[in-house]
C-alpha positions in Angstrom: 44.5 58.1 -42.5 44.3 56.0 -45.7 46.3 55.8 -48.7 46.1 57.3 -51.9 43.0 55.5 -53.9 45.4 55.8 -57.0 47.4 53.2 -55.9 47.1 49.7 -57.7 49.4 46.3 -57.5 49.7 46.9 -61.4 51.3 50.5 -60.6 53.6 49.6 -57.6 54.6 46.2 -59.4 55.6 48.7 -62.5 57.5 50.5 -60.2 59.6 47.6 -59.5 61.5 47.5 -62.8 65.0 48.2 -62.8 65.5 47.9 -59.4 66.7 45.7 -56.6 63.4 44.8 -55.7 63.1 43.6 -59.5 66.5 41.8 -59.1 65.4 40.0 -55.7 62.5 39.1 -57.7 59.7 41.3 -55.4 56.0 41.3 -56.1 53.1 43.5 -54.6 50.1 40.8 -54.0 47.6 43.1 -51.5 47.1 46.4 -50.7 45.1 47.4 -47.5 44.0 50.8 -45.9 47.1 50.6 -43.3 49.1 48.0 -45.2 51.1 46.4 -48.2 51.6 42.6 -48.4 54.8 41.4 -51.4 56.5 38.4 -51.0 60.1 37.1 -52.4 61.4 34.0 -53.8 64.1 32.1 -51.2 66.7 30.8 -54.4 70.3 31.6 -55.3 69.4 35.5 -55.5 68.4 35.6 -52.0 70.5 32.8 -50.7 74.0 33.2 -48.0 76.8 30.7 -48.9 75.0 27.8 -46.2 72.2 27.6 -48.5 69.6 29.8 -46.3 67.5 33.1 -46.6 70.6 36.0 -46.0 69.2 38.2 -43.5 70.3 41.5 -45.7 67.6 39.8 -48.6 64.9 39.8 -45.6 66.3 43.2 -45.0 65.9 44.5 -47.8 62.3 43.3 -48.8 61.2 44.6 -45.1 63.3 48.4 -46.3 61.2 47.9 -49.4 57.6 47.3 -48.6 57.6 49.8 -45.5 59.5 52.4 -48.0 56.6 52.0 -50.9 53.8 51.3 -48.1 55.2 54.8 -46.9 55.0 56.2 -50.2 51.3 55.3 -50.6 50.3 58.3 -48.1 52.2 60.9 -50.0 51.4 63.2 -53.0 54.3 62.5 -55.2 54.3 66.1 -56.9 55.1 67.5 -53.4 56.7 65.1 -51.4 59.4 61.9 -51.3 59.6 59.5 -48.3 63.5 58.2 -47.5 64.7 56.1 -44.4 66.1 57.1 -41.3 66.5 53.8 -39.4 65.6 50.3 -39.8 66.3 47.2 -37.4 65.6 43.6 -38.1 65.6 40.4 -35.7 65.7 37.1 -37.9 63.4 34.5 -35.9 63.9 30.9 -38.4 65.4 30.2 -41.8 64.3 29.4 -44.9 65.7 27.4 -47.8 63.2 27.5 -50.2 59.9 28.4 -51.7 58.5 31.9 -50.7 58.6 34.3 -48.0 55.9 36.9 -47.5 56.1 40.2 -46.1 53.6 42.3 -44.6 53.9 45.8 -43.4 51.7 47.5 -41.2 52.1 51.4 -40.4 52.1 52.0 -37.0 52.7 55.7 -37.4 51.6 57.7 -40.6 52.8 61.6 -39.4 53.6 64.6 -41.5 57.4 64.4 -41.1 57.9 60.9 -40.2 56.4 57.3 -40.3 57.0 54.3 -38.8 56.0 50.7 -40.0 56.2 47.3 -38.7 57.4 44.6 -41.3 56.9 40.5 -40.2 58.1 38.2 -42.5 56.8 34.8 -42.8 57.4 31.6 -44.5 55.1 29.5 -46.4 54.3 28.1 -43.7 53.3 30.9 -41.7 56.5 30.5 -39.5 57.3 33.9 -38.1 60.7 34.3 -40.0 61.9 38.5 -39.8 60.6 41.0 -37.9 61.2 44.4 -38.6 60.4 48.4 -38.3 61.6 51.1 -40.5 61.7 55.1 -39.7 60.8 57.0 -42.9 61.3 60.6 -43.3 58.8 62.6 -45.3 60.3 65.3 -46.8 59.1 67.8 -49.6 60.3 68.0 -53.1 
């Protein structure tokens, strides 16, 4: 199944405004058939007290580019996507620079989807892995 042609980086980076994705300082960079690349700055927004990545801002960019990758297969006027469950192990820490997300669906269903999120640092060190469980539900 492939998403919706409609989408564009302009449109989901749009969508970003007013939220924590905006906040964490989120970007959409690439859109493919079966997945959705962003990456996130590693500064004192995303920062724990020791100076690192916090796992809860890896969480939350892997809960948001598997929630808008999901969101790409829908029809808006008809239907919304909202999680169900979502683990994360962290692999390496980060102190600086950029990490980039990518995730992959692994399951695109009428009532459910599941997608894989890996998170990597500049360097292409494997730093978050994650899947989410999104529910599909009709408006």
């Amino acid at each position: 199944m492939k998403s919706r042609a409609d989408v564009s980086l302009e449109k989901l980076n749009a969508w970003n405004k007013n939220t924590l994705g905006e906040h964490l300082g989120m970007e959409y960079t690439e859109i493919g058939e079966d997945y959705l690349v962003g990456r996130m700055p590693v500064d004192h927004r995303t920062h724990q007290p020791l100076g690192l990545l916090h796992g809860g801002a890896s969480v939350a960019l892997a809960e948001t580019l598997g929630s808008v990758g999901a969101t790409m297969y829908l029809d808006l006027e008809k239907q919304y996507c909202v999680g169900l469950e979502i683990n994360a192990n962290h692999i390496k820490s980060v102190r600086s620079g950029y990490v980039y997300g990518k995730a992959t669906a692994i399951h695109v269903g009428r009532k459910t989807q599941v997608w894989e999120i890996r998170i990597t640092s500049e360097t292409g060190d494997l730093v978050c892995i994650s899947r989410i469980t999104m529910a599909v539900l009709d408006r």
